[in-house]
N, C-alpha and C positions, 0 to 999 in steps of 0.2 A: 686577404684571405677570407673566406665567406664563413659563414655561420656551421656551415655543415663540412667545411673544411677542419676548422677548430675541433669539430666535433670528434672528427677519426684521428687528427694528430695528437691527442691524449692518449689516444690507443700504442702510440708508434713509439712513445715515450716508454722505457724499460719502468716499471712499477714494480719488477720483483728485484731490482738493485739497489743498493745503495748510492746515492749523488754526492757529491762534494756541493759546496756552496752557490759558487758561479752555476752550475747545470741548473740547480733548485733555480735560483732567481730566474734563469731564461726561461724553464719549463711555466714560471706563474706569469711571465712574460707570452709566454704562447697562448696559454691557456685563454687570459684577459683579451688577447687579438682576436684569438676562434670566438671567442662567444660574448659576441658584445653586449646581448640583450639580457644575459645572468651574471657574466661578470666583470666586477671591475676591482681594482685595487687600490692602495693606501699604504702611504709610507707613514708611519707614527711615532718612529724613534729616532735615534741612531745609538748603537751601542757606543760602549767606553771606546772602541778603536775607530769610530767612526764610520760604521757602516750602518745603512738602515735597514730597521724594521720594520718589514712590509710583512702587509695581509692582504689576500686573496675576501671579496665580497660576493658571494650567490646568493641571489635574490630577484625576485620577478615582479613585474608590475601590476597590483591588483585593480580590475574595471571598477570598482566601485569608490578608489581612491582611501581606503581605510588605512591608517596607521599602521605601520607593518613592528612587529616585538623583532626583539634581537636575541642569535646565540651563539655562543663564544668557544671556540676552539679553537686550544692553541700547542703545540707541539715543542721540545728541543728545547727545554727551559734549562735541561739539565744534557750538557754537551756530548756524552759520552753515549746518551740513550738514542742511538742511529734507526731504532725501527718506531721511533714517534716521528720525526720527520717523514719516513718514509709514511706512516700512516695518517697523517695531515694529506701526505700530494693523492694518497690511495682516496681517501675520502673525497676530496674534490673532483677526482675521476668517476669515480663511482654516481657521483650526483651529476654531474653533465653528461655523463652519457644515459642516464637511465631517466631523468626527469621527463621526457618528453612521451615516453610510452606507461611512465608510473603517475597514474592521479590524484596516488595519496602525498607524495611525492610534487607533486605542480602543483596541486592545491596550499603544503606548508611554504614552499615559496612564494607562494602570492601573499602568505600570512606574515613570513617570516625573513627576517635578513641574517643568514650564519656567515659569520665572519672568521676564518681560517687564517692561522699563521703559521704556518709550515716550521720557522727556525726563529723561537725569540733569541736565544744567545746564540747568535751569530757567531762573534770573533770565537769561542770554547769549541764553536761545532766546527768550523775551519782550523784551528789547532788542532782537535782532534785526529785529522785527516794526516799533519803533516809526517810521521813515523811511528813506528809501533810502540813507540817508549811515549808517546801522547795519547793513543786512542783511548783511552780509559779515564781522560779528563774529564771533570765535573763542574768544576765552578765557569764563573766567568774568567776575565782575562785584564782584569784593572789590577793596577798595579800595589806593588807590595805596601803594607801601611810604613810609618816608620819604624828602623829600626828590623825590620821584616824582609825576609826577601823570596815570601811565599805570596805568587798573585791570584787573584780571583776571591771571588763572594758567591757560595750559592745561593743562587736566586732563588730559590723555592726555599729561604731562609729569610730574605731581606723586605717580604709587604709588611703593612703596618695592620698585624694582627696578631696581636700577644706576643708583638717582636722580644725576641731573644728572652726567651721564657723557660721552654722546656725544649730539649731534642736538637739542641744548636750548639755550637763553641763561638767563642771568642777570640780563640786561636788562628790568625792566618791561615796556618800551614794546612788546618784542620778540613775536609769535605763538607764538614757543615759549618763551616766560619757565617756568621747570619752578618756580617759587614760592620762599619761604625757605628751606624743608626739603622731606622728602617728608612726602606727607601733611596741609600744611598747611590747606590748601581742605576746609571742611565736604564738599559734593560726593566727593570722593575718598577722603574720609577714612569717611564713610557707607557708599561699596562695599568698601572694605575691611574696614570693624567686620562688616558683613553675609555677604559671602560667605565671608570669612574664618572668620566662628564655626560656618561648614557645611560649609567645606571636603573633611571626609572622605566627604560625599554628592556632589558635584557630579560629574558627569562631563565636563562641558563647559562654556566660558566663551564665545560670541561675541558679539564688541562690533560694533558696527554704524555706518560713516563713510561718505563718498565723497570724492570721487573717486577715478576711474582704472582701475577694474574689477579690482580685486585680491581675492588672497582671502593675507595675511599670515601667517605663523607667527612660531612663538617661535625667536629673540630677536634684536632690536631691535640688540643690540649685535653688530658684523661677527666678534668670533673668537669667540663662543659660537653651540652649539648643544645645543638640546634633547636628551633621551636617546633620547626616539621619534621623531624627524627624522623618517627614512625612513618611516616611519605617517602622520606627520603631512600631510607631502609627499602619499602615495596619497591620502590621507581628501581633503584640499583638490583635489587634480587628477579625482577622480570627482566632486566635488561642483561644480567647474566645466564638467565635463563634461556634468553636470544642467545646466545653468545654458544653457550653446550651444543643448541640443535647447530651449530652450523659446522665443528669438526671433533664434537665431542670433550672441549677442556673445560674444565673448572675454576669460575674465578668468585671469588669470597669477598662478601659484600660487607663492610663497615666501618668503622673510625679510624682512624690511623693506628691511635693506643689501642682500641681495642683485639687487631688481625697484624698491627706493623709494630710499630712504636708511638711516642708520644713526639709531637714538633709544633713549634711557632713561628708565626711570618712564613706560609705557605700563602700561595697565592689563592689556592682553592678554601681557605680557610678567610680570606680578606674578601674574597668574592661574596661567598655568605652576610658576613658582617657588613657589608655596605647594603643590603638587602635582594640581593640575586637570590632568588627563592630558591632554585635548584644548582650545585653543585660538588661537583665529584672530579676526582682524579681517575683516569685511569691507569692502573700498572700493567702492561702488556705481558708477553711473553718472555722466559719462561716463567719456571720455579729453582733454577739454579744450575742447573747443567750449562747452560750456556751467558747466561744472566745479562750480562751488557754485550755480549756478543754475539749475539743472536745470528745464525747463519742466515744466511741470504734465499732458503729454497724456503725457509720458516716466514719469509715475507708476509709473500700471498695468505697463508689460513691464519697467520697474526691479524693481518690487514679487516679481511674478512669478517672474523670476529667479533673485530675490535667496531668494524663499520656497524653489523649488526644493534651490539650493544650500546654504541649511540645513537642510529636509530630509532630505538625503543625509546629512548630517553626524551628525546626530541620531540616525536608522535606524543606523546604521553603529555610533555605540556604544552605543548602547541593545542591540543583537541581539549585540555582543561583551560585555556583558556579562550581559545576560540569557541566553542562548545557550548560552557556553563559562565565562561568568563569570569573564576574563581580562581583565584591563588591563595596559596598559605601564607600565615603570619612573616612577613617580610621585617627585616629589621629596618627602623624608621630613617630616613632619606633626607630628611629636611629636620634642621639643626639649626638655633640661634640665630635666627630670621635669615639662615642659607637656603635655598630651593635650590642648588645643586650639591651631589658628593663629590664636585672636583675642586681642587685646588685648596686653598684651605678652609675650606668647610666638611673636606675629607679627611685632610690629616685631622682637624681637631674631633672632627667624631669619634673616628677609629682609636684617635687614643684613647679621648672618652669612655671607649665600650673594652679595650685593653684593661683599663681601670676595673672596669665592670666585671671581664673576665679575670682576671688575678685574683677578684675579691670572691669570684665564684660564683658570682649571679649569672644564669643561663640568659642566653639573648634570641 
């Protein structure tokens, strides 16, 4: 298939439905054939039932051979949320088809490598599918503890960031059970070995959920705040801002506790604290009329939006650092003569700065 083949078959692809699992993986399967010079992909996990987690890689090769920064978007953390999958595959459409006549656009691919995962919790997102007394699942799909015979762990419970703190249970049976330990879930534990060993590249982390039209910062927990708050705040308020001009909806930019509730062992709160200067959540559409069930003609101006407002995010530090080549106070990388945040010089940091946050010292 040729380059400019790939190019129209992302077209032919339905973007305003919803996929089951099999469809997702051939559609990134396509997508990587049509366009071999932007994308390629990577398997990084395999969840608890054994299927892996693949990500989609757009990125272009720069002439002058410069180090290219990383940013992370990742989708379907949470099983039940069908229009973040769908707006991981929208996004990835969006930029192969438009890169090649957009310059602001080819220029951040030659700067930048964004890394897409369409479905981290595979096996919950296929459950989901299988009758209507499932679609509404949330956790993963590992099995009961003892004694239990409720399965699954939400994932956006179980990174090692103020694990099982505030806004979690303990309880199996519970939506927010945050697991044994942190980390326990293959799932969470996959994005952590991963972005973790590239940490000092990323510039950005956004996870991608709904409901309620948010766009969340770090941290989860109500007496912590981030070091770049007030960046954080502008980047997510222009990037909502994006978001209004495109079909007019309102999304409410700031902390969890502050616009949601309070939570620990979120992924976008672990992302921060390893030192990813910029990250957010997004909660898509709506505000409650439809919530997890988002219809399907709601796709499209969800999609749109949502593209929008990352975007903004993207442009904004990619141009602050390619630019002025300035970032904000990042949390420290290198730990007890470690020079990486993977493996255990991660867990022992993170716990480290968990210490830190419990006791209430901002990082």
């Amino acid at each position: 298939m040729s380059s400019e083949e790939g190019l129209q078959s992302t077209w032919s692809y339905d973007y305003t439905k919803y996929h089951p699992m099999d469809e997702i993986y051939r559609w990134m399967e396509e997508v990587e054939r049509g366009n071999p010079g932007l994308v390629s992909s990577a398997v990084y996990g395999q969840t608890y039932e054994g299927r892996n987690i693949t990500l989609l890689k757009l990125g272009l090769k720069n002439s002058e051979g410069r180090e290219k920064k990383v940013i992370w978007v990742d989708c379907g953390i949470h099983a039940r949320e069908w229009i973040a999958p769908a707006f991981c595959q929208w996004f990835v459409k969006e930029i192969v088809n438009s890169y090649k006549t957009n310059k602001k656009l080819e220029q951040m691919l030659q700067n930048l490598d964004i890394y897409v995962t369409p479905v981290i919790n595979v096996d919950g997102y296929i459950f989901t599918w299988t009758n209507d007394s499932t679609r509404l699942w949330r956790k993963s799909r590992s099995l009961p503890p003892q004694g239990s015979d409720c399965y699954g762990v939400d994932l956006n419970r179980n990174f090692n960031a103020n694990w099982g703190t505030v806004g979690v249970s303990f309880d199996s049976c519970a939506n927010t059970y945050c697991g044994k330990s942190p980390a326990s879930e293959p799932e969470a534990k996959a994005v952590m070995e991963f972005v973790g060993g590239m940490a000092k590249q990323i510039l950005c982390f956004l996870t991608i959920h709904s409901a309620g039209q948010l766009i969340l910062l770090p941290y989860g927990h109500p007496e912590i705040s981030a070091p770049n708050y007030n960046e954080l705040v502008s980047v997510g308020k222009a990037a909502a801002a994006e978001m209004k001009k495109v079909h007019g909806m309102n999304y409410t930019v700031g902390t969890s506790p502050q616009i949601l509730y309070p939570n620990s062992g979120s992924s976008r709160d672990w992302a921060r604290l390893i030192g990813i200067p910029f990250s957010y959540t997004f909660e898509l559409r709506d505000k409650g009329e439809f919530s997890h069930l988002l219809p399907e003609e709601q796709i499209q101006p969800a999609c749109e939006e949502a593209y929008a407002g990352a975007l903004s995010i993207i442009a904004h530090v990619h141009d602050k650092t390619f630019t002025d080549g300035t970032l904000p106070n990042a949390a420290v990388t290198t730990v007890m003569g470690f020079n990486t945040v993977s493996g255990v010089a991660m867990t022992m940091w993170c716990t480290f700065m968990t210490v830190l946050l419990t006791a209430g010292i901002s990082v």
